[in-house]
RODO-2510 file (C-alpha; in nm, 4 decimals, decimal comma):
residues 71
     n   res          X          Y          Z
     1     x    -9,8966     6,0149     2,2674
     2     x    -9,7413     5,9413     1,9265
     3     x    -9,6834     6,1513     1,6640
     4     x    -9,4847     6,2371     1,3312
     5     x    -9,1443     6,2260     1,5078
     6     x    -9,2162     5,8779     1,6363
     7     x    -9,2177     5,7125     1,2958
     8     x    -8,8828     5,8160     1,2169
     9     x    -8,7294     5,5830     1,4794
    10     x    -8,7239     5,3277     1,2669
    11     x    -8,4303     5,3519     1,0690
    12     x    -8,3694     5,1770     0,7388
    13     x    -8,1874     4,8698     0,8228
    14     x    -8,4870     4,8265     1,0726
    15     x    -8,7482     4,8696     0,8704
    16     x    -8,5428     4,6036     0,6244
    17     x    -8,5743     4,3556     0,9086
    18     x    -8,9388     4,4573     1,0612
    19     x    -9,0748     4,4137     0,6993
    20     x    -8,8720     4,1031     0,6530
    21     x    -9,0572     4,0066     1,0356
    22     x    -9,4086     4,1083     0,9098
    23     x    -9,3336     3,9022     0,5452
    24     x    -9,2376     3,5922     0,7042
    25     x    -9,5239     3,4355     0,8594
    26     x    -9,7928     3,5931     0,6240
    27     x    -9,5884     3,4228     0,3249
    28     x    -9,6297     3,0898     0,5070
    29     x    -9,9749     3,1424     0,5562
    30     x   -10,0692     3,2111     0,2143
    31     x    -9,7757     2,8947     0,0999
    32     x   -10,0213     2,6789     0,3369
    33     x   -10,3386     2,7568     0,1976
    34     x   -10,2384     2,7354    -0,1625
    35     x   -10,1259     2,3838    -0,0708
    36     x   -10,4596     2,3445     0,1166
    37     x   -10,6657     2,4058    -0,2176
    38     x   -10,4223     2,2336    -0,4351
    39     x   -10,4700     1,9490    -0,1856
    40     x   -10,8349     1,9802    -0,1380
    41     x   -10,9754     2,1727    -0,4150
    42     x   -11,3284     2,1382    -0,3316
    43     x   -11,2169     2,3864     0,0273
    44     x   -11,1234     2,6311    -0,1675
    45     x   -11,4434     2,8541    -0,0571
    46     x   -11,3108     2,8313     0,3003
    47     x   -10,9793     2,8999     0,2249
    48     x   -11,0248     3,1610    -0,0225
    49     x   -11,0725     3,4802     0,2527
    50     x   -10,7503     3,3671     0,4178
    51     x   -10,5765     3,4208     0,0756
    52     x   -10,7227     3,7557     0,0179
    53     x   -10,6196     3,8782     0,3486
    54     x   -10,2566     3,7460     0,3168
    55     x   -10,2542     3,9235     0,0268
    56     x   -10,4013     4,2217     0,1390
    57     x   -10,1633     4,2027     0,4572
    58     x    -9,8473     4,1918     0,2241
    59     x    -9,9844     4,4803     0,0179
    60     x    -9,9986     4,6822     0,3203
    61     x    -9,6300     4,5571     0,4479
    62     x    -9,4961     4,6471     0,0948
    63     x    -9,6166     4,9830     0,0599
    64     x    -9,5918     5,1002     0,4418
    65     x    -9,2315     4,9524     0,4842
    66     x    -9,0951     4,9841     0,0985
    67     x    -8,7762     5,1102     0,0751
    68     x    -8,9046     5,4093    -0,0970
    69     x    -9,2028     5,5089     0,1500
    70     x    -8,9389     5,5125     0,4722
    71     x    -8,7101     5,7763     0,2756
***
Protein backbone atom coordinates (compact mmCIF):
# COMPACT_ATOMS: atom_id res chain seq x y z
CA UNK A 1 0.00 0.00 0.00
CA UNK A 2 1.38 3.41 -1.01
CA UNK A 3 0.97 6.45 0.47
CA UNK A 4 2.22 10.17 1.08
CA UNK A 5 5.61 9.01 2.45
CA UNK A 6 6.24 6.97 -0.66
CA UNK A 7 6.47 9.94 -3.01
CA UNK A 8 9.18 11.46 -1.20
CA UNK A 9 11.65 8.73 -2.24
CA UNK A 10 12.37 10.29 -5.08
CA UNK A 11 14.85 12.74 -4.42
CA UNK A 12 15.71 15.69 -6.64
CA UNK A 13 18.54 14.59 -8.70
CA UNK A 14 16.11 11.59 -9.42
CA UNK A 15 13.33 13.19 -10.32
CA UNK A 16 15.93 15.39 -12.72
CA UNK A 17 16.74 12.10 -14.42
CA UNK A 18 13.13 10.22 -14.25
CA UNK A 19 11.67 13.40 -15.94
CA UNK A 20 14.58 13.58 -18.28
CA UNK A 21 13.53 9.39 -18.82
CA UNK A 22 9.78 10.21 -19.28
CA UNK A 23 10.84 13.46 -21.82
CA UNK A 24 12.94 11.47 -23.99
CA UNK A 25 10.94 9.19 -25.95
CA UNK A 26 7.67 11.32 -25.90
CA UNK A 27 9.88 14.22 -27.55
CA UNK A 28 10.80 11.74 -30.30
CA UNK A 29 7.43 10.79 -30.77
CA UNK A 30 6.00 14.07 -31.25
CA UNK A 31 9.71 15.05 -33.53
CA UNK A 32 8.37 11.93 -35.70
CA UNK A 33 5.01 12.89 -36.31
CA UNK A 34 5.68 16.50 -37.06
CA UNK A 35 8.02 15.11 -39.72
CA UNK A 36 5.20 12.67 -40.67
CA UNK A 37 2.75 15.67 -41.55
CA UNK A 38 5.41 17.84 -42.90
CA UNK A 39 6.17 14.80 -45.06
CA UNK A 40 2.69 13.79 -45.80
CA UNK A 41 0.46 16.60 -45.13
CA UNK A 42 -2.65 15.14 -46.34
CA UNK A 43 -2.11 12.34 -42.85
CA UNK A 44 -2.25 14.86 -40.77
CA UNK A 45 -5.90 13.69 -39.45
CA UNK A 46 -4.25 10.42 -38.39
CA UNK A 47 -1.45 11.83 -36.91
CA UNK A 48 -2.99 14.66 -35.25
CA UNK A 49 -4.27 12.54 -31.80
CA UNK A 50 -0.72 11.27 -31.44
CA UNK A 51 0.41 14.97 -31.23
CA UNK A 52 -2.15 15.94 -28.74
CA UNK A 53 -1.29 13.15 -26.50
CA UNK A 54 2.52 13.81 -26.67
CA UNK A 55 1.67 16.96 -25.72
CA UNK A 56 -0.62 16.22 -23.17
CA UNK A 57 1.97 13.50 -21.84
CA UNK A 58 4.75 16.26 -21.52
CA UNK A 59 2.29 18.59 -19.79
CA UNK A 60 1.76 16.04 -17.25
CA UNK A 61 5.75 15.18 -16.95
CA UNK A 62 6.37 18.99 -16.55
CA UNK A 63 4.06 19.78 -13.92
CA UNK A 64 4.25 16.36 -11.85
CA UNK A 65 8.17 16.27 -11.99
CA UNK A 66 8.98 20.29 -12.20
CA UNK A 67 11.51 21.29 -10.10
CA UNK A 68 9.13 23.33 -8.16
CA UNK A 69 6.23 20.63 -7.58
CA UNK A 70 8.99 17.97 -5.96
CA UNK A 71 10.05 20.77 -3.29
Amino acid sequence: MSGPADQSAVTGPDIGRLRHDLRTPVNAILGYSEMLIEDAPERAAVLDPALLAARAILAIIETTLSPAASS
